[in-house]
N, C-alpha and C positions, 0 to 999 in steps of 0.2 A: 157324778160321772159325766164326762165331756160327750155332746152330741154326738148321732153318727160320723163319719167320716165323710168330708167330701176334699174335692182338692190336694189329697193327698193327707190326708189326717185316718188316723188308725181306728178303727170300730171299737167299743167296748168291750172287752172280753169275756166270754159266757160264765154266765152263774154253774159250777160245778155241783153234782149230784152230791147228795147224803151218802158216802162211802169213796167217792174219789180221792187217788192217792195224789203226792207231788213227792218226789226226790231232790233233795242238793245239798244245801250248806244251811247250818244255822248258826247265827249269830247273837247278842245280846247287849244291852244298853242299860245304862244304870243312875248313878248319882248324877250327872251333867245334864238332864233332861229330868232333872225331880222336878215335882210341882207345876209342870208344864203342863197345856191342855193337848191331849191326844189328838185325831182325827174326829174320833167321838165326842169328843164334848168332853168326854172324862178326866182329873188329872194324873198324870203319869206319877206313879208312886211306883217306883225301881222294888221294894219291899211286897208289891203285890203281884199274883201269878196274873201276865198279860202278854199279849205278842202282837207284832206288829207284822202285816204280808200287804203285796202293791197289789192285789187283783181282787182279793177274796172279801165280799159284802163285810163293815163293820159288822159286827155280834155273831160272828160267823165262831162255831165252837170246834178247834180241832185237837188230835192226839199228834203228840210229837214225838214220836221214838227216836233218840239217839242209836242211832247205827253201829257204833262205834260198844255197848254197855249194854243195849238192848231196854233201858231206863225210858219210862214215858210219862209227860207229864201232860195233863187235860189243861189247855187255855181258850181263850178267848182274843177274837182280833177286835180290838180296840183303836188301830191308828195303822199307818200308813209305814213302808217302808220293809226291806234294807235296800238299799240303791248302791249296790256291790253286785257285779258279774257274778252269777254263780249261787250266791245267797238267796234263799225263798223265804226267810224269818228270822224276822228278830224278836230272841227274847226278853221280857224282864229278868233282871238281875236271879229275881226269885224262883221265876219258872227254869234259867238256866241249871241252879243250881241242883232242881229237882232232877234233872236227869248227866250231873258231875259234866255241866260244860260249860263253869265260870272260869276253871284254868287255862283249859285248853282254848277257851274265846271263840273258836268256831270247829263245829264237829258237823258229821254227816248225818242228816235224818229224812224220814220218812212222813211226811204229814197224812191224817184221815182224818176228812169233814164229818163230823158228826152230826151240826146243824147247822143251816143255814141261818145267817144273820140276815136282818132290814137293810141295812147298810144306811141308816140310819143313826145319825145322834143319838147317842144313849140317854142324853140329858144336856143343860145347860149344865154352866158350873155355877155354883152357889157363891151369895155373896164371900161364905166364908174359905172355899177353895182361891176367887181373886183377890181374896188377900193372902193369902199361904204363896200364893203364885208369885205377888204382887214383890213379896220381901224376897224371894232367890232371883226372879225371871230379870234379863235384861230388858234395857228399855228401848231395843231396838233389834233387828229380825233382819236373815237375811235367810236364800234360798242356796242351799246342797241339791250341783246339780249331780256328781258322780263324787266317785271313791278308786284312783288308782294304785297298782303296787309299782305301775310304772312313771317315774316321775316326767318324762312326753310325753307319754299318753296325757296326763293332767294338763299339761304346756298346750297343747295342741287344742283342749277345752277351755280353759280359758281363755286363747285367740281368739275362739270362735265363740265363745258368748261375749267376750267383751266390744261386739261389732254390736249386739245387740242390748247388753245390760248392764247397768253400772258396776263400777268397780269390781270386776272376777279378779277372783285370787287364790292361791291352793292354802291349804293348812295341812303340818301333819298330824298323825294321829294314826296310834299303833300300829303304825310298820307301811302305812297307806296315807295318799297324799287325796285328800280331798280337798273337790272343788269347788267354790260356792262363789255368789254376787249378792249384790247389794252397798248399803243396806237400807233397810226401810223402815220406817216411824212403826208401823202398825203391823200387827200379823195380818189383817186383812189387807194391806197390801203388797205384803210378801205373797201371800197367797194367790191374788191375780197373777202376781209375776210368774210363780212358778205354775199359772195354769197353763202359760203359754208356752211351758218347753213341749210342749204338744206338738207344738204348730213343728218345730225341728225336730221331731224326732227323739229328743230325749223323756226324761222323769224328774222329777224332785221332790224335795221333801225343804217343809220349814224348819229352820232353825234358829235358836239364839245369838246374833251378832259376837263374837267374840271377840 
């Protein structure tokens, strides 16, 4: 977590109780992001129940009712993300499908904290995950700083990180123009970069140079 705020920098957002709710959108992720290491240390296997939210402690365990079927599936937050307006979680492929929202791609739910995670690394990854890794992951990393449905909106982020960060550029990807910079040798220094959308006000998330 980034120090307090000073200068105009954001505070950390409060650790929520054992039973608090969240409402919005959920989403889900899958095969493009196999074999990658999560926030936690862990690797992202699309085939296992796991979710990803921007606020809430790593090993954090919550219930996710689909709104929409009343379907609830129990995960655990492992990594970081969705960075979509509106969005509070992203599923695994697997966790989507337990409550019928791999069609539809994003449905309404309700989240409730069960347990509070460390917000800690779950683990390193083992030699034999960085090699699992090693054979799908690119060899180079760049950072997603948003996700529009409008493609100015996206135009207008790009200008403004490209004052500060190398090469922004939009990509589509179902039905949304996301925007990202880079790119970078290493995740670790992807990860500096994208510590600093702080400093402006935005968020990000790592991802594989495409």
């Amino acid at each position: 977590m980034r120090r307090p705020a000073k200068a105009g920098r954001r505070s950390p957002p409060a650790v929520p109780a054992t039973g608090a709710k969240e409402s919005g959108l959920a989403s889900w992720y899958g095969a493009e992001f196999a074999n990658l290491p999560t926030a936690s240390g862990e690797i992202f296997r699309p085939e296992k129940i796991s979710a990803a939210h921007r606020t809430l402690p790593l090993g954090t365990v919550v219930d996710v009712r689909n709104e929409a079927n009343g379907k609830v599936v129990r995960v655990k937050i492992n990594d970081r993300g969705p960075f979509v307006a509106g969005r509070i979680v992203d599923l695994s492929k697997a966790a989507a499908a337990e409550i019928d929202a791999v069609i539809p791609g994003v449905v309404p739910v309700t989240l409730t904290v069960v347990t509070i995670g460390t917000n800690q690394r779950i683990r390193a990854a083992t030699s034999d995950d960085l090699a699992r890794a090693s054979s799908s992951a690119q060899a180079v990393w760049a950072v997603q700083a948003g996700a529009f449905g409008n493609e100015e909106n996206a135009r207008r982020l790009v200008a403004r990180l490209a004052e500060r960060y190398p090469k922004a550029w939009t990509e589509d990807f179902a039905g949304l123009k996301r925007v990202k910079f880079g790119v970078y040798g290493t995740r670790e220094a992807a990860e500096a970069a994208c510590a600093t959308l702080g400093e402006i006000g935005l968020a990000g998330i790592v991802v594989p140079a495409r």
